[in-house]
C-alpha positions, 0 to 999 in steps of 0.5 A, a space after each residue: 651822278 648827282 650832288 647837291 652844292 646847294 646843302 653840301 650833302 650827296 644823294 644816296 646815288 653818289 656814295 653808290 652801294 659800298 657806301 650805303 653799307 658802309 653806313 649801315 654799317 655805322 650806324 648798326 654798329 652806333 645802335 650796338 653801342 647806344 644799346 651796350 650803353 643803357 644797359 651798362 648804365 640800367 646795371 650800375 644805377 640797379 647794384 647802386 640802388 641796392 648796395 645803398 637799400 643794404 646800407 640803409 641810405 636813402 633815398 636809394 632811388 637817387 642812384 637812377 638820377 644822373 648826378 644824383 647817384 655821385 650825391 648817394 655814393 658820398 651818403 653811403 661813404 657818410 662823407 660831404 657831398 660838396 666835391 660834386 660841385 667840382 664838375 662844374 668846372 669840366 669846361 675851363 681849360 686847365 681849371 677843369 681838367 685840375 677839378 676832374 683829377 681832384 673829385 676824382 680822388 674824392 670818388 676812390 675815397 667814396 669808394 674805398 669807405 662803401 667798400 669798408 662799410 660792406 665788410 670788403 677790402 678798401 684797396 678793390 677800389 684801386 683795380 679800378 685805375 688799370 686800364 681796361 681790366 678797372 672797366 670789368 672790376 667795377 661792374 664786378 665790384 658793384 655785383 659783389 657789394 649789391 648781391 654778396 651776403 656780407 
């Protein structure tokens, strides 16, 4: 057996073959998840896109910028934008955590007028706060609003 105390690592001979598949295992299953993730990122930034081409928002290509989508959705709802800067605050202790609950009430306020705007009930917004089944209604919202005829 070999191990290097050197740099605290151990050679592929240590670990022996369970695991060498238990971390082939991981790391497949760590490029599942980075995979699942772009595309759920690609399918969002695409519906906000869209909804805010239907609204006639621009510019609609913010959607795809990461903080830039938060400033288009307070544009389709034509309220102020300045909540934004309440994630600025993310990493003070309690500060922070205070900051997050509040823009996060802006961003169900947000989201309640686009759904107003697109002719849908504002409550759908509040599916969102179940746990797990708020997830599925949001990418199903953002699905409706970018592809309904309304």
């Amino acid at each position: 057996m070999y191990l290097n105390l050197i740099s605290l690592q151990a050679g592929p001979e240590w670990y022996g073959p369970l695991g060498m598949g238990f971390l082939g295992f991981m790391l497949g299953s760590m490029l599942l998840m980075f995979a699942l993730l772009v595309g759920l990122y690609v399918y969002t930034s695409f519906t906000l896109m869209k909804v805010a081409e239907r609204l006639k928002t621009k510019p609609a290509w913010l959607a795809w910028v990461p903080i830039g989508n938060l400033y288009l959705m307070s544009k389709m709802a034509k309220m102020q934008w300045w909540p934004i800067l309440l994630l600025l605050a993310w990493w003070i202790p309690v500060l922070g955590q205070v900051a997050f609950l509040v823009f996060a009430v802006f961003a169900f306020i947000w989201m309640w007028k686009i759904l107003e705007a697109r002719k849908r009930p504002g409550w759908w917004s509040l599916f969102a706060l179940i746990p797990m089944v708020g997830l599925i209604w949001y990418l199903v919202m953002w699905g409706i609003l970018a592809w309904s005829k309304k």
